[in-house]
N, CA, C and O atoms as a printed pandas DataFrame, in Angstrom:
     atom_number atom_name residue_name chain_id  residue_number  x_coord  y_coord  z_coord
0              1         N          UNK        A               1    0.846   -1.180    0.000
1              2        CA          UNK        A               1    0.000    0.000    0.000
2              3         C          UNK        A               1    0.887    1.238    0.000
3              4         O          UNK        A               1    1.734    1.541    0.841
4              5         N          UNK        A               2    0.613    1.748   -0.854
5              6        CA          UNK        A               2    1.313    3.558   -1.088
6              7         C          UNK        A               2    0.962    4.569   -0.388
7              8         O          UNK        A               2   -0.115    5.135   -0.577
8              9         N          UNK        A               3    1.688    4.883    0.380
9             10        CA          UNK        A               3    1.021    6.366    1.458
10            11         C          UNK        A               3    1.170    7.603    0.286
11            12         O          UNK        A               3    2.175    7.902   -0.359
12            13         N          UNK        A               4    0.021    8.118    0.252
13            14        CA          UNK        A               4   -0.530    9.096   -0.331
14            15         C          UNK        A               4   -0.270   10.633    0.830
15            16         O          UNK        A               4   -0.740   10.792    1.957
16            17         N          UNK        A               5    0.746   11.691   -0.070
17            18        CA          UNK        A               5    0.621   13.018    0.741
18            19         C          UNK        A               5    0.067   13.752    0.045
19            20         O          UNK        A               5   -0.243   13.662   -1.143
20            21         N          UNK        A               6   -0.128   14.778    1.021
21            22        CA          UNK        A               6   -1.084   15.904    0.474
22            23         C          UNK        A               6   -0.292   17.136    0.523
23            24         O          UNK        A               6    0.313   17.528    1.521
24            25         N          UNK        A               7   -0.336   17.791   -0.746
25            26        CA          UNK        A               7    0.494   19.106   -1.033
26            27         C          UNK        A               7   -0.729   20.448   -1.114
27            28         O          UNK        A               7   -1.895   20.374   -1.498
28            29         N          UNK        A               8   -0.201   21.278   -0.759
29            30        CA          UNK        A               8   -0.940   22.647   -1.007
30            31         C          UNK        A               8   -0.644   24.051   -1.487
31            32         O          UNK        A               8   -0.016   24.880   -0.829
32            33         N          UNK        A               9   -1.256   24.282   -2.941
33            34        CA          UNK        A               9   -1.068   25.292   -3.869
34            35         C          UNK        A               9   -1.708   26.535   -3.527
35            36         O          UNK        A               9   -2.917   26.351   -3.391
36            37         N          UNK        A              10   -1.381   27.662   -3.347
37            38        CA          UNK        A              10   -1.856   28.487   -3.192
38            39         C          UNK        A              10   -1.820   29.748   -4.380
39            40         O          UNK        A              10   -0.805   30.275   -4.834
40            41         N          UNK        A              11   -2.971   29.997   -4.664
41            42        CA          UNK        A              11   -2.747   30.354   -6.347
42            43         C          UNK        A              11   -3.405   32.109   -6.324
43            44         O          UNK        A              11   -4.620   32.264   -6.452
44            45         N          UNK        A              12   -2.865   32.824   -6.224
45            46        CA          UNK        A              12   -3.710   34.344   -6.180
46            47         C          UNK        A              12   -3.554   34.541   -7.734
47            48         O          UNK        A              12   -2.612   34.291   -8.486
48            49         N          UNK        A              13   -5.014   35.168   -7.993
49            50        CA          UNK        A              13   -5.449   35.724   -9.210
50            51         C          UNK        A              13   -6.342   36.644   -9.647
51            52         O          UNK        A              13   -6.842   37.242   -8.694
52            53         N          UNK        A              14   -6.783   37.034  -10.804
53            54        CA          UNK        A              14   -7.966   37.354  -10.804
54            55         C          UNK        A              14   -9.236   36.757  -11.216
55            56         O          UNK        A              14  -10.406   37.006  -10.928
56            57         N          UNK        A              15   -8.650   35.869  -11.998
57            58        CA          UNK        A              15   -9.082   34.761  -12.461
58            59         C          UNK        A              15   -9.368   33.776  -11.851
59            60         O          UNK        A              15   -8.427   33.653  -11.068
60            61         N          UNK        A              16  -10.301   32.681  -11.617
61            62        CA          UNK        A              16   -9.925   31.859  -11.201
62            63         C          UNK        A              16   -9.620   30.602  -11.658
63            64         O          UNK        A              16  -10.603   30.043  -12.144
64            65         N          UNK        A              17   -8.382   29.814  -11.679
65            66        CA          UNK        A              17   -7.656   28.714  -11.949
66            67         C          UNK        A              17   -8.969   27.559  -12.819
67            68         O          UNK        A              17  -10.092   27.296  -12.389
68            69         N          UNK        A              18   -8.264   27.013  -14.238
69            70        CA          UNK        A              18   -9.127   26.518  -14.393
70            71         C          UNK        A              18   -8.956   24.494  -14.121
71            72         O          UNK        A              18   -8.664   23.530  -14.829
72            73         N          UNK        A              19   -9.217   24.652  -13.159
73            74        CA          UNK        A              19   -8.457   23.344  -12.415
74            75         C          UNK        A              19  -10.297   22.683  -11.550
75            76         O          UNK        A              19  -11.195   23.347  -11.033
76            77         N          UNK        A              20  -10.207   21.652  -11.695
77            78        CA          UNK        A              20  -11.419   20.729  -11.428
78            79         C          UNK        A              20  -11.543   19.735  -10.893
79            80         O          UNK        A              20  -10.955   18.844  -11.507
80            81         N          UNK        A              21  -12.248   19.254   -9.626
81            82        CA          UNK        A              21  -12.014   18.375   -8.872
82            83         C          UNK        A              21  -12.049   16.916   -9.542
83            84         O          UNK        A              21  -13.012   16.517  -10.198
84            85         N          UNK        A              22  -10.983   16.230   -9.320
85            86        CA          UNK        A              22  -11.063   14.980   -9.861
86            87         C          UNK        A              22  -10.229   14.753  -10.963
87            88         O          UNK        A              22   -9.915   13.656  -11.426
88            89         N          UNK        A              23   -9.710   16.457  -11.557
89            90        CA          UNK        A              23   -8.832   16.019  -12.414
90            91         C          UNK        A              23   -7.265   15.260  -11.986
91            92         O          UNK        A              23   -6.702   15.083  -10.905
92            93         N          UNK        A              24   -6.876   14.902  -13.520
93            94        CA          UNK        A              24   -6.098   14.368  -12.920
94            95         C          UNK        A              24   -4.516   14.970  -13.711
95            96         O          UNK        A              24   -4.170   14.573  -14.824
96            97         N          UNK        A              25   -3.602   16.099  -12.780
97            98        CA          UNK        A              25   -2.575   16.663  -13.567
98            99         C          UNK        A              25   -1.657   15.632  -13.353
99           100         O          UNK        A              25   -1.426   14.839  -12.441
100          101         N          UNK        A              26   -1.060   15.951  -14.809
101          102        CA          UNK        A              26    0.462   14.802  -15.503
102          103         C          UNK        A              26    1.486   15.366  -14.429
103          104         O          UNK        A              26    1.820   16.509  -14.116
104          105         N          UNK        A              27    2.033   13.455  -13.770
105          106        CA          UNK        A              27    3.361   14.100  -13.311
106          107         C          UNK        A              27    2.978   14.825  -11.312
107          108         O          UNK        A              27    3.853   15.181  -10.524
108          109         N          UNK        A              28    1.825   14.821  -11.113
109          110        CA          UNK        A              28    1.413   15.774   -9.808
110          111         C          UNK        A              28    0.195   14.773   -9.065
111          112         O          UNK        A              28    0.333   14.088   -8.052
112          113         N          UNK        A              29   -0.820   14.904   -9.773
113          114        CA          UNK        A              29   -1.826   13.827   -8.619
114          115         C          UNK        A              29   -3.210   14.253   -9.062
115          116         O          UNK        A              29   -3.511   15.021   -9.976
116          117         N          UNK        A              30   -3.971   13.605   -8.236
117          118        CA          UNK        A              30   -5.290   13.937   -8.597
118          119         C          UNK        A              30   -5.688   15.301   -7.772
119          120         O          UNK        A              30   -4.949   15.460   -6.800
120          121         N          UNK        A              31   -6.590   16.226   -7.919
121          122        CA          UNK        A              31   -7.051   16.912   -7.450
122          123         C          UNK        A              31   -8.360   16.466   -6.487
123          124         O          UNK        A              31   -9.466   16.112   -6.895
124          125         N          UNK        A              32   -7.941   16.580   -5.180
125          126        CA          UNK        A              32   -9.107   16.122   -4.146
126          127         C          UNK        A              32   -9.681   17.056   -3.433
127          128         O          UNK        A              32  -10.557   16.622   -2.685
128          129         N          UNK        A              33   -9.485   18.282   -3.394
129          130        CA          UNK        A              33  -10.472   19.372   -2.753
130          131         C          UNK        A              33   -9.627   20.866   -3.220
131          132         O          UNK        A              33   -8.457   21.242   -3.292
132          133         N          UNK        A              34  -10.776   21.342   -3.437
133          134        CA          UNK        A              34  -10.414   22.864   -3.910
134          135         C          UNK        A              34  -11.105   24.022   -3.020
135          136         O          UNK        A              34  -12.329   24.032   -2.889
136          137         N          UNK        A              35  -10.269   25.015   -2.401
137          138        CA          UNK        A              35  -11.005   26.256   -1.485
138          139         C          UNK        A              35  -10.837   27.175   -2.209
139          140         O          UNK        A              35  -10.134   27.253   -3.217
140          141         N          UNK        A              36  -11.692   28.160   -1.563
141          142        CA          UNK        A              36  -11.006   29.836   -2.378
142          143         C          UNK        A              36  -11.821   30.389   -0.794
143          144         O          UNK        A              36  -12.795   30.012   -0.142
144          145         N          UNK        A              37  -10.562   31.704   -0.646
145          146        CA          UNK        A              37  -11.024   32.158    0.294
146          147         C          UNK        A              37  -10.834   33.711    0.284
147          148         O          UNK        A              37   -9.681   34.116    0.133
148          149         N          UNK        A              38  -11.766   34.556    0.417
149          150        CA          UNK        A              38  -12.160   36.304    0.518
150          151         C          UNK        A              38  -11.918   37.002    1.532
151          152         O          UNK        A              38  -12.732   36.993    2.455
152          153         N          UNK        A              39  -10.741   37.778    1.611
153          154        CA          UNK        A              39  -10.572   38.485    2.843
154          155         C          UNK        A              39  -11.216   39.425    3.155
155          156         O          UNK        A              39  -11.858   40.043    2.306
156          157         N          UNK        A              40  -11.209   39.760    4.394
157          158        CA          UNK        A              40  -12.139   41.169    4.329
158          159         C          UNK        A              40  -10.934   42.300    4.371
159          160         O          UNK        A              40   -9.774   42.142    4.753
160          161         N          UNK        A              41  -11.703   43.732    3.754
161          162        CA          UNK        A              41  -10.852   44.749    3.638
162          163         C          UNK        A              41   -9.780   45.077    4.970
163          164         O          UNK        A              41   -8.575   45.329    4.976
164          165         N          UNK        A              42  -10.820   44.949    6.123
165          166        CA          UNK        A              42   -9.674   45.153    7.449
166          167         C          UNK        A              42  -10.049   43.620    8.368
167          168         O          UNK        A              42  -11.029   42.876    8.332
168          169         N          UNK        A              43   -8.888   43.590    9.090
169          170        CA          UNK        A              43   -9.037   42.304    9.891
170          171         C          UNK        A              43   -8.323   43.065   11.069
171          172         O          UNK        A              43   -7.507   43.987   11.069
172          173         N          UNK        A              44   -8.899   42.377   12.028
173          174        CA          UNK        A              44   -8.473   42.931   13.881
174          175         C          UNK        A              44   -7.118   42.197   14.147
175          176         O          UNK        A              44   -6.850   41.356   13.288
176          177         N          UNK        A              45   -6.606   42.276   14.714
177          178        CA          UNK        A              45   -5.429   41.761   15.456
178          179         C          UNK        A              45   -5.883   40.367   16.090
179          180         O          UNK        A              45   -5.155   39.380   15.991
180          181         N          UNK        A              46   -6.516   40.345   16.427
181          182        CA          UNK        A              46   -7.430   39.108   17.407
182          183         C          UNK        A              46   -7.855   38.113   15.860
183          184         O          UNK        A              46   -7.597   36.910   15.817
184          185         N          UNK        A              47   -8.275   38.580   15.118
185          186        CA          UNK        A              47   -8.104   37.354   14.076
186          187         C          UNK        A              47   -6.941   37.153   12.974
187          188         O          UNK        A              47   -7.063   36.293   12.102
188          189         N          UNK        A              48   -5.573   38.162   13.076
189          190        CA          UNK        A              48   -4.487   37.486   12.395
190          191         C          UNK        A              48   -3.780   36.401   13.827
191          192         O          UNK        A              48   -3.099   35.410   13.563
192          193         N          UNK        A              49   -4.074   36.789   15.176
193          194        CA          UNK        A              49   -3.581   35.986   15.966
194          195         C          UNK        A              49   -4.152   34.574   16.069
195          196         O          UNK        A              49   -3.217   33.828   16.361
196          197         N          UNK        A              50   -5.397   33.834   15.942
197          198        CA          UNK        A              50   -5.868   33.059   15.229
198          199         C          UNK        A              50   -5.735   32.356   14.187
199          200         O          UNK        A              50   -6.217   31.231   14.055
200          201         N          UNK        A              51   -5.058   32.964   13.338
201          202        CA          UNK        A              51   -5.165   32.555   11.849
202          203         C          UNK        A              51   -3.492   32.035   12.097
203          204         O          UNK        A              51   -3.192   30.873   11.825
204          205         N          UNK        A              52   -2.472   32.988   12.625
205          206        CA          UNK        A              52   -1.066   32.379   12.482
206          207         C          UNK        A              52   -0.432   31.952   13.937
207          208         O          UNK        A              52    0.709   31.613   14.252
208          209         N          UNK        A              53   -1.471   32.086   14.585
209          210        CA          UNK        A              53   -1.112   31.066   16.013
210          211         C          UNK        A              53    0.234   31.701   16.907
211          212         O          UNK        A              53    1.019   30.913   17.434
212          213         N          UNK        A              54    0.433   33.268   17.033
213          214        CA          UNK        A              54    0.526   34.382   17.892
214          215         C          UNK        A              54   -0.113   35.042   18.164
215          216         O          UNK        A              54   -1.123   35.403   17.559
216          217         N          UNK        A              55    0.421   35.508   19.478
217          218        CA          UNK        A              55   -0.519   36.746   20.091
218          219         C          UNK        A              55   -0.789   37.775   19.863
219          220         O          UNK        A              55   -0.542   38.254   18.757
220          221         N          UNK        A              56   -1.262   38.322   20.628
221          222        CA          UNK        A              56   -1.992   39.333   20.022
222          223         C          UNK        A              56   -1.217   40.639   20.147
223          224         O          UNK        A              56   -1.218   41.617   19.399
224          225         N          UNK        A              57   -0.386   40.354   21.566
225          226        CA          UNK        A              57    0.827   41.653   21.625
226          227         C          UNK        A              57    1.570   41.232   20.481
227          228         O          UNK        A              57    1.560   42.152   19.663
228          229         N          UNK        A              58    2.268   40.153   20.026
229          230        CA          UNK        A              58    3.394   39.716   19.080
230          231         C          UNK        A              58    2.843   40.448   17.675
231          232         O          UNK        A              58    3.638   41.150   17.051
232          233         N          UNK        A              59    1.430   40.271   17.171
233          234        CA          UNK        A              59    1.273   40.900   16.235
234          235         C          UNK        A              59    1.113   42.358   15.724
235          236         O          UNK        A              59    1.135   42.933   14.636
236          237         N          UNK        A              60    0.886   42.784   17.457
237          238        CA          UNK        A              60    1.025   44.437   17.021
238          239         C          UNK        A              60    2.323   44.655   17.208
239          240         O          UNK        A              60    2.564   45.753   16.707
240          241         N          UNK        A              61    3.576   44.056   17.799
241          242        CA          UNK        A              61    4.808   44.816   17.558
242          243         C          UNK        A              61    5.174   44.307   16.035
243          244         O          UNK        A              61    5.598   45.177   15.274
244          245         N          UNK        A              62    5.080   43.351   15.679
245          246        CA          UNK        A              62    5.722   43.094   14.278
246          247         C          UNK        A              62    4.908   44.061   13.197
247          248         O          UNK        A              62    5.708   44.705   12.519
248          249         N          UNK        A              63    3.946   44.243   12.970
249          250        CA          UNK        A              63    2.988   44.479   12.025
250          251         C          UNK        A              63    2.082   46.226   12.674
251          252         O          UNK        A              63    1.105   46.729   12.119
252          253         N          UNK        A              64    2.535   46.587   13.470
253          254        CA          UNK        A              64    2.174   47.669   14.222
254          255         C          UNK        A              64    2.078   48.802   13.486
255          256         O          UNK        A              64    1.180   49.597   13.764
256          257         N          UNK        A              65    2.980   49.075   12.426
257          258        CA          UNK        A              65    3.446   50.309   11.654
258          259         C          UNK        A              65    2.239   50.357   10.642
259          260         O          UNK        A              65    1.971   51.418   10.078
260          261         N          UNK        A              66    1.281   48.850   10.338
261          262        CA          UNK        A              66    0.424   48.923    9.345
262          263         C          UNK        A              66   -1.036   49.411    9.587
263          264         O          UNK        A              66   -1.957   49.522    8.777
264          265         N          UNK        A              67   -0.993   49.678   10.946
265          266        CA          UNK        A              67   -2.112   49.884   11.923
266          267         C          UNK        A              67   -3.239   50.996   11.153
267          268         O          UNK        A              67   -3.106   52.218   11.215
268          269         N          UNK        A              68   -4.596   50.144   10.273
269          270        CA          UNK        A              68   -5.208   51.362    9.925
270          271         C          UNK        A              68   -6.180   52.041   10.685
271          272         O          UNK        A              68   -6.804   52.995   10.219
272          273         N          UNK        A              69   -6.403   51.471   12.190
273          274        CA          UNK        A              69   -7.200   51.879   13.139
274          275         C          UNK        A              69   -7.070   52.723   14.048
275          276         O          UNK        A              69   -6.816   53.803   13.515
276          277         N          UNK        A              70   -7.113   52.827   15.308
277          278        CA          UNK        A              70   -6.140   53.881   16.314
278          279         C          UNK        A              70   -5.643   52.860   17.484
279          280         O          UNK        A              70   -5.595   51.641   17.323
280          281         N          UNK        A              71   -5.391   53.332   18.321
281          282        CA          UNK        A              71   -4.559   52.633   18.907
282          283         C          UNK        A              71   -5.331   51.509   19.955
283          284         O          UNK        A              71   -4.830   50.470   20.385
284          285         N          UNK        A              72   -6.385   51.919   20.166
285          286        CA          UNK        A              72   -7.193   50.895   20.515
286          287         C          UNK        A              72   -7.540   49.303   20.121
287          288         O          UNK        A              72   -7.402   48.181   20.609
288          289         N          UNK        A              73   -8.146   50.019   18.771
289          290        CA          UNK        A              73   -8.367   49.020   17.833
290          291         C          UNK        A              73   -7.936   48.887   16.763
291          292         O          UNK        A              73   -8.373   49.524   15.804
292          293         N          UNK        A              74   -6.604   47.694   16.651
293          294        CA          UNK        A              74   -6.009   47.184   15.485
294          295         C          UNK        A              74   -6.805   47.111   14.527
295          296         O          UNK        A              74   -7.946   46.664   14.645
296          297         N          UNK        A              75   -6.319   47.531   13.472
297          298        CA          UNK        A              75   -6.653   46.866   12.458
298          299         C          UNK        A              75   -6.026   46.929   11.020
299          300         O          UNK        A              75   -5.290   47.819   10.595
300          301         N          UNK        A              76   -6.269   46.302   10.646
301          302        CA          UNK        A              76   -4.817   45.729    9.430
302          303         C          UNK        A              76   -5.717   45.626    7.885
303          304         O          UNK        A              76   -6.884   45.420    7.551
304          305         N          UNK        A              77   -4.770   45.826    7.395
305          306        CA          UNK        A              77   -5.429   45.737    5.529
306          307         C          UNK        A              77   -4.193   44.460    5.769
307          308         O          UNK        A              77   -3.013   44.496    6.118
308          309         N          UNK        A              78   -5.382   43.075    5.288
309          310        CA          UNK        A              78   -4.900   41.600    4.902
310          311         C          UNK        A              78   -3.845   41.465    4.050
311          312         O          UNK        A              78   -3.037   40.561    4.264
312          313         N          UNK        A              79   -3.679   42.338    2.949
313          314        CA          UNK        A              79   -2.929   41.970    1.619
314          315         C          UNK        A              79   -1.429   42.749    2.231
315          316         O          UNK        A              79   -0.267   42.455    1.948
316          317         N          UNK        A              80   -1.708   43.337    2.736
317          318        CA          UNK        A              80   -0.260   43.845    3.901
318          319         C          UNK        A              80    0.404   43.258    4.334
319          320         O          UNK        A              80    1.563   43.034    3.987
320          321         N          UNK        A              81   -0.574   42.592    5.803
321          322        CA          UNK        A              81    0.273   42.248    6.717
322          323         C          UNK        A              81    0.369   40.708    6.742
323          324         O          UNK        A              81    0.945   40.128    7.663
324          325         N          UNK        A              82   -0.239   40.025    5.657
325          326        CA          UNK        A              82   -0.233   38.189    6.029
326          327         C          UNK        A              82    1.137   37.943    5.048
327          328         O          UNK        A              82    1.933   37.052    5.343
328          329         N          UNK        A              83    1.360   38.878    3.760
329          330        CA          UNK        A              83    2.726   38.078    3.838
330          331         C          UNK        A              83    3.913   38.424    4.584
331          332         O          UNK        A              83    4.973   37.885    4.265
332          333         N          UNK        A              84    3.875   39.268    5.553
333          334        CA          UNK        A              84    5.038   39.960    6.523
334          335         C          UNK        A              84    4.875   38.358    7.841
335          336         O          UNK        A              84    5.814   37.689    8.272
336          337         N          UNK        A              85    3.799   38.235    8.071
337          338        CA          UNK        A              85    3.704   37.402    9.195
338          339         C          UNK        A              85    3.937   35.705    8.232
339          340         O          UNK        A              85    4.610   34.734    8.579
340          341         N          UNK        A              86    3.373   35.831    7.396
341          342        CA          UNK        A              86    4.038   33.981    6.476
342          343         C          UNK        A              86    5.050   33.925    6.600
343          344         O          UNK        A              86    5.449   32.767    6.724
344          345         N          UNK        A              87    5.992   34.876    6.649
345          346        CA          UNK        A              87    7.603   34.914    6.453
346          347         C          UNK        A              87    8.128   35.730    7.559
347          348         O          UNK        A              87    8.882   36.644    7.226
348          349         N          UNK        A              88    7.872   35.576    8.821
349          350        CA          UNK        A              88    8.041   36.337    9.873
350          351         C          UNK        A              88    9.304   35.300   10.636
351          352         O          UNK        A              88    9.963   35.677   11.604
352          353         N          UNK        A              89    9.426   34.233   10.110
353          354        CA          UNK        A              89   10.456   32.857   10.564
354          355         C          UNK        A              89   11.449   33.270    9.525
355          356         O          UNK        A              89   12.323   32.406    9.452
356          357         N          UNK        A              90   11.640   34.188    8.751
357          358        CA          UNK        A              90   12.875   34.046    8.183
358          359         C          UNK        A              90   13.550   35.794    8.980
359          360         O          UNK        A              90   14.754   36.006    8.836
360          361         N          UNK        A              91   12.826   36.706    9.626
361          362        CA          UNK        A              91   13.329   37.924   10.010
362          363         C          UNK        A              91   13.564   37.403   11.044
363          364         O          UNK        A              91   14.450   38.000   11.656
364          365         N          UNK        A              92   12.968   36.081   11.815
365          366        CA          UNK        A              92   13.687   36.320   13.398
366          367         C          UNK        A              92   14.904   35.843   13.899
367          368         O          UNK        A              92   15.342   34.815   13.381
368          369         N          UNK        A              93   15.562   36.389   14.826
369          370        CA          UNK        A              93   17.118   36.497   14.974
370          371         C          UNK        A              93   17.385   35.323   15.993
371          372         O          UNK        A              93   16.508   35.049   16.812
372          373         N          UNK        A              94   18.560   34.629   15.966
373          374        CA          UNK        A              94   18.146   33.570   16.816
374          375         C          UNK        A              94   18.696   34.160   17.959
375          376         O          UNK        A              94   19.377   35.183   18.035
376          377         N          UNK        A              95   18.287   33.325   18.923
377          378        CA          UNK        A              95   18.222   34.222   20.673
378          379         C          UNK        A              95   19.155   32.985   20.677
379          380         O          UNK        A              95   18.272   32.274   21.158
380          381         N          UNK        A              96   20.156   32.162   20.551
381          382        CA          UNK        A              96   21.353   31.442   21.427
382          383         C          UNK        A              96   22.451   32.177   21.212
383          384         O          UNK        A              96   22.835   32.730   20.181
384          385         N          UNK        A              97   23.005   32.123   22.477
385          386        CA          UNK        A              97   24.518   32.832   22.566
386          387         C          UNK        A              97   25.758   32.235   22.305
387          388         O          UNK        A              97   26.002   31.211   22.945
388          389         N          UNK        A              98   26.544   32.615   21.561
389          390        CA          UNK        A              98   27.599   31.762   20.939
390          391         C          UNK        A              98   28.288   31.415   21.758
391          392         O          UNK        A              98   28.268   31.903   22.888
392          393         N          UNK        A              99   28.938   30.642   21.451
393          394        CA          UNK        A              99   29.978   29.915   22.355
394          395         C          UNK        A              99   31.174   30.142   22.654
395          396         O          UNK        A              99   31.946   30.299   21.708
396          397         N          UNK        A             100   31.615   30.216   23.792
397          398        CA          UNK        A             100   33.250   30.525   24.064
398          399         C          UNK        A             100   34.276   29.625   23.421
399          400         O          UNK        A             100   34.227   28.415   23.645
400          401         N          UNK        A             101   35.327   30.207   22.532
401          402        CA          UNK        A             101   36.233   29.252   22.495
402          403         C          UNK        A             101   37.227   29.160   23.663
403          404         O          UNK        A             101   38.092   28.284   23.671
């Protein structure tokens, strides 16, 4: 028996992809479920912390400068701040201290 993995494409457009459940692409696999998902114009701090599994202080210092709300209430334009936080593991610095020779 062949263990079967599951890969995930993420495709921004305007268009949408003309790709169909069940097909089957050469070389890649069958297609077994297709999403599309609509952001809203602003999102709170409390749901990018949700969505990328930090807090809610962590996301206003990283992403703070994008703040289109006041200081109360975060709030973020999506197309901003989700690819700063997707790739927020390649800006962070590592915290171990080198070693003495």
């Amino acid at each position: 028996m062949t263990i079967l993995h599951k890969y995930i494409i993420v495709v921004e457009s305007h268009l949408p992809p003309r790709i169909h459940l069940k097909d089957n692409l050469p070389n890649i696999g069958i297609v077994v479920e297709l999403k599309s998902e609509e952001l809203p114009n602003r999102v709170t701090a409390a749901w990018l912390s949700e969505r990328f599994n930090l807090s809610r202080k962590t996301i206003i210092e990283k992403v703070g400068m994008y703040n289109k709300g006041d200081e109360n209430k975060h709030l973020y334009d999506p197309k901003e701040v989700i690819p700063i936080l997707e790739n927020l593991h390649l800006q962070s610095e590592k915290r171990n201290s080198r070693r003495k020779n």
